[in-house]
MARZA-301755 format. One record per atom (N, C-alpha, C): x, y, z; residue number from 1; atom name. Coordinates in pm, whole numbers, always signed. Layout:
N
       u       v       w  seq  atom
       X       Y       Z  NUM    CA
...
This chain:
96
       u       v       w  seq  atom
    -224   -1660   -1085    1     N
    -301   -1664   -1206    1    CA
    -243   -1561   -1302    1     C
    -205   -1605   -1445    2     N
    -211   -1493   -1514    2    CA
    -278   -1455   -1655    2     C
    -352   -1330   -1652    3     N
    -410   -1332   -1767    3    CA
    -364   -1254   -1895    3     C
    -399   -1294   -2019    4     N
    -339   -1155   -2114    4    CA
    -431   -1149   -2189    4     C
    -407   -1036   -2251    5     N
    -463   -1018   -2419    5    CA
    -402    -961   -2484    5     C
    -403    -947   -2605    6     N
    -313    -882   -2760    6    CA
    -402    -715   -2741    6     C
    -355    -640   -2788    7     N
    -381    -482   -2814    7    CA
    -268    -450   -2893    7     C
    -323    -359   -3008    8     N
    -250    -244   -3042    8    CA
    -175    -322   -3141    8     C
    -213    -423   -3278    9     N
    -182    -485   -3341    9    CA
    -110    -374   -3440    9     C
     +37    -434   -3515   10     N
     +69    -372   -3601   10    CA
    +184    -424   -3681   10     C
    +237    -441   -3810   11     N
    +288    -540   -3937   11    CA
    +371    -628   -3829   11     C
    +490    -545   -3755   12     N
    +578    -610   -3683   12    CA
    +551    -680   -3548   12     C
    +432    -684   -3519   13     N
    +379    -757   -3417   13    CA
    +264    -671   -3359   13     C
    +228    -761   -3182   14     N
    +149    -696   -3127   14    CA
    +178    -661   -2995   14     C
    +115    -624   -2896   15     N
    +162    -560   -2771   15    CA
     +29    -659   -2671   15     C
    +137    -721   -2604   16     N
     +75    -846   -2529   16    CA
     +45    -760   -2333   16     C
    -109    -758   -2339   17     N
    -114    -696   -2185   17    CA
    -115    -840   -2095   17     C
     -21    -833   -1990   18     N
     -40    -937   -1882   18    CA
     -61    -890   -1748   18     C
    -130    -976   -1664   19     N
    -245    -922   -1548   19    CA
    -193   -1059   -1471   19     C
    -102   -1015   -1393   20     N
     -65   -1110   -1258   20    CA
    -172   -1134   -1112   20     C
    -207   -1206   -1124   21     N
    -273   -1242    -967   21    CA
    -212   -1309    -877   21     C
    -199   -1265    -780   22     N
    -117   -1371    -615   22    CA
    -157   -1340    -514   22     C
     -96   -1378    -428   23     N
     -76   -1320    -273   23    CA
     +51   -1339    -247   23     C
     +81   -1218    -174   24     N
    +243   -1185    -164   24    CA
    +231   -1131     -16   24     C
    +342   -1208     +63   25     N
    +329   -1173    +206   25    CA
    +401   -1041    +222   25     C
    +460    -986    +150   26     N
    +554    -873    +159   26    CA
    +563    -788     +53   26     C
    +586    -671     +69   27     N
    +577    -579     -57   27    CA
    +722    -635    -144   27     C
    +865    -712     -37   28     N
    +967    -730    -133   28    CA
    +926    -870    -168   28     C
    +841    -962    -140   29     N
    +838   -1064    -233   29    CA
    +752   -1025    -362   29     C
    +652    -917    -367   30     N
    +611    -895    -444   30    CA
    +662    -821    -571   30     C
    +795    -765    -520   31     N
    +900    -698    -620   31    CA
   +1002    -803    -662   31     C
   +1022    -861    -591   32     N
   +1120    -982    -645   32    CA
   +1032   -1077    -741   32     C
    +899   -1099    -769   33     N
    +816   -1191    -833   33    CA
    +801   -1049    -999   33     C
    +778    -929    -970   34     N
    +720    -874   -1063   34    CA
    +916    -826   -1141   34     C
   +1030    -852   -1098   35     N
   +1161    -820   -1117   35    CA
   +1166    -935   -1247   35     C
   +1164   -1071   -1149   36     N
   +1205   -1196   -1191   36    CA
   +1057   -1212   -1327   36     C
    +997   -1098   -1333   37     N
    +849   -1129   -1481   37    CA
    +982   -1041   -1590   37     C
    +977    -927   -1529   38     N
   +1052    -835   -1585   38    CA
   +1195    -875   -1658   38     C
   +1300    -964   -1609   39     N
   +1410    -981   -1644   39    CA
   +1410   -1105   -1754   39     C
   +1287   -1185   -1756   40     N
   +1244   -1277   -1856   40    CA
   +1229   -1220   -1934   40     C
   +1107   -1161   -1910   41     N
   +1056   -1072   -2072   41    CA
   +1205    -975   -2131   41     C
   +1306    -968   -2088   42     N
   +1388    -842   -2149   42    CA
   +1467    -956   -2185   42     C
   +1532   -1068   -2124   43     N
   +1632   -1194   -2215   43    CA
   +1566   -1251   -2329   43     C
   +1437   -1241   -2320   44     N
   +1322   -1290   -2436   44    CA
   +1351   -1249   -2548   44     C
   +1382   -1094   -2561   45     N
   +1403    -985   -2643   45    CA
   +1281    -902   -2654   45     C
   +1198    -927   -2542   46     N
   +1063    -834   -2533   46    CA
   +1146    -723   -2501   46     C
    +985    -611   -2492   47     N
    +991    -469   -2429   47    CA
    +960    -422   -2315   47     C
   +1011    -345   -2262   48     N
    +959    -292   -2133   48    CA
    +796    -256   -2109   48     C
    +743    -186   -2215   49     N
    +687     -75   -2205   49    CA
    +581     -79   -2386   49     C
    +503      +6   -2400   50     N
    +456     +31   -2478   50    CA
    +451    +164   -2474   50     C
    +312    +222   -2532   51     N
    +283    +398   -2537   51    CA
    +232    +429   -2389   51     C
    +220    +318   -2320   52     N
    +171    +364   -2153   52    CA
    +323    +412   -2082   52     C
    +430    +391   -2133   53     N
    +563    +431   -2017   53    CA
    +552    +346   -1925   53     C
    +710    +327   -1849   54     N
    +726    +221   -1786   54    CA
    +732    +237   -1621   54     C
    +662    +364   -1598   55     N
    +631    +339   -1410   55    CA
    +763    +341   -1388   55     C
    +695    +356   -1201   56     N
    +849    +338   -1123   56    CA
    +842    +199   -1071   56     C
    +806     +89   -1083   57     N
    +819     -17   -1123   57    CA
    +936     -95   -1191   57     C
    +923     -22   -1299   58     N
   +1054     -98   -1417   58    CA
   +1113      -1   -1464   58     C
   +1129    +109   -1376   59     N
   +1217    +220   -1401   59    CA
   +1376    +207   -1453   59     C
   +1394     +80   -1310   60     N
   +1555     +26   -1288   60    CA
   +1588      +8   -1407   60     C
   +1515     -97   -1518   61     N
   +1535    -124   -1586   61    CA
   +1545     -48   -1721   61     C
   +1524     +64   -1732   62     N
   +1512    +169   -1816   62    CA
   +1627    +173   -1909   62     C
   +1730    +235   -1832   63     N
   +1855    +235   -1879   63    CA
   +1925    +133   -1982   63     C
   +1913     +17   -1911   64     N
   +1961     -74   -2005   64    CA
   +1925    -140   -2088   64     C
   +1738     -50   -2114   65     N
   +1679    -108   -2171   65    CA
   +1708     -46   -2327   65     C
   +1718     +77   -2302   66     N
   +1734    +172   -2432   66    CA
   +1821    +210   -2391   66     C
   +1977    +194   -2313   67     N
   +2091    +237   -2365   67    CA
   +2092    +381   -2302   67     C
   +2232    +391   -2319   68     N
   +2291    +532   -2202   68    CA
   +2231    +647   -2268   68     C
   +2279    +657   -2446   69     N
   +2292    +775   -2478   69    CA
   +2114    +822   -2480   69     C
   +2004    +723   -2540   70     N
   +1859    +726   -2532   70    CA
   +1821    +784   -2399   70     C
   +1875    +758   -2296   71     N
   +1797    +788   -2159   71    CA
   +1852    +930   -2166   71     C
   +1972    +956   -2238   72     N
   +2069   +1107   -2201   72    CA
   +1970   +1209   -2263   72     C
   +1902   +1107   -2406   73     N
   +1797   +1221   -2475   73    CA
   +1673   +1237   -2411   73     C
   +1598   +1146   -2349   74     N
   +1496   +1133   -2274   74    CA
   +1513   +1271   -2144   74     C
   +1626   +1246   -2101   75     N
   +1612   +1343   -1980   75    CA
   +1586   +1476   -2032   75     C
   +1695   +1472   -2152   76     N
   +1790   +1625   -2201   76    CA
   +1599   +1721   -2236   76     C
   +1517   +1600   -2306   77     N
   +1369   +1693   -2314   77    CA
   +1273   +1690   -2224   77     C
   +1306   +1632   -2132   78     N
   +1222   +1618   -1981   78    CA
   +1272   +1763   -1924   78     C
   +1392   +1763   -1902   79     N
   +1463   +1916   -1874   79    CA
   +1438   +2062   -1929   79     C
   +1424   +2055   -2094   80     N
   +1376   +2094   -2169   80    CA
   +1266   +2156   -2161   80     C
   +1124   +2064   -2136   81     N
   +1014   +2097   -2132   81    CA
    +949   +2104   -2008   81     C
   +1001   +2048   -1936   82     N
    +923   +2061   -1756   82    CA
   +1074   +2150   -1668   82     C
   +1132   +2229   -1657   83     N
   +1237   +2259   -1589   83    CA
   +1195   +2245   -1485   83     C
   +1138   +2242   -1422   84     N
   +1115   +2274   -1306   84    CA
   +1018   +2144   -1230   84     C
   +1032   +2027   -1303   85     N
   +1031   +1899   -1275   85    CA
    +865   +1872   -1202   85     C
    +765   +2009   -1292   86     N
    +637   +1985   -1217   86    CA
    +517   +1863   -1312   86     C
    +537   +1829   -1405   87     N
    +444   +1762   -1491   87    CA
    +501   +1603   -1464   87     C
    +413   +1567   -1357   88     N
    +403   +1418   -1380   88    CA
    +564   +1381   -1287   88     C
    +564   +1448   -1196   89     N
    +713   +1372   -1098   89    CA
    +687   +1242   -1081   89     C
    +764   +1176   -1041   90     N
    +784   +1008   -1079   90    CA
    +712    +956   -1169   90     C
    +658   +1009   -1323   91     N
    +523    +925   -1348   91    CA
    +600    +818   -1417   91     C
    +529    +823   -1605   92     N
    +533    +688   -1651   92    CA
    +662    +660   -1736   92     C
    +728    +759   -1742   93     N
    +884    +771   -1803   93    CA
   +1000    +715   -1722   93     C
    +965    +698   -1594   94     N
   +1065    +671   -1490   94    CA
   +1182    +729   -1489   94     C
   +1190    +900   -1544   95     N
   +1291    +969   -1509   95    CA
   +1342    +989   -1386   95     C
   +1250    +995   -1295   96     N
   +1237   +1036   -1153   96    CA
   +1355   +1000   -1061   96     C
């Protein structure tokens, strides 16, 4: 089953939430089903992510989502401001 709704409307569009339901006999069929949501929506020319950050989930996908030098800045103020890597280890940035 899947459900959505629109949030967070603005000139250039809106930010579409989707809510997957299944049963998945395995935690890797359940990553290969939420991969194969993931690699659609990014050939689409969708986004990863909104203002929630993208989990360790769709972390993998980070990189190539915004590009080498973006992730180089992402870290460079993760480093910056947490040295010591205590605020939010693995959270919703998927620096981890």
């Amino acid at each position: 089953m899947c459900l959505t709704h629109c949030s967070h409307f603005y000139p250039q569009g809106t930010n579409l939430y989707f809510i997957f339901i299944g049963r998945f006999a395995t935690l890797a069929e359940y990553k290969s089903f939420q991969t194969g949501i993931v690699e659609q929506i990014l050939q689409s020319g969708g986004s990863l992510s909104h203002h929630h950050g993208v989990g360790k989930m769709a972390a993998p996908f980070l990189k190539n989502h915004l590009g080498k030098e973006q992730m180089a800045v992402l870290k460079a103020l993760k480093a910056h401001f947490d040295p010591r890597s205590i605020m939010n280890p693995g959270g919703t940035l998927g620096l981890d």
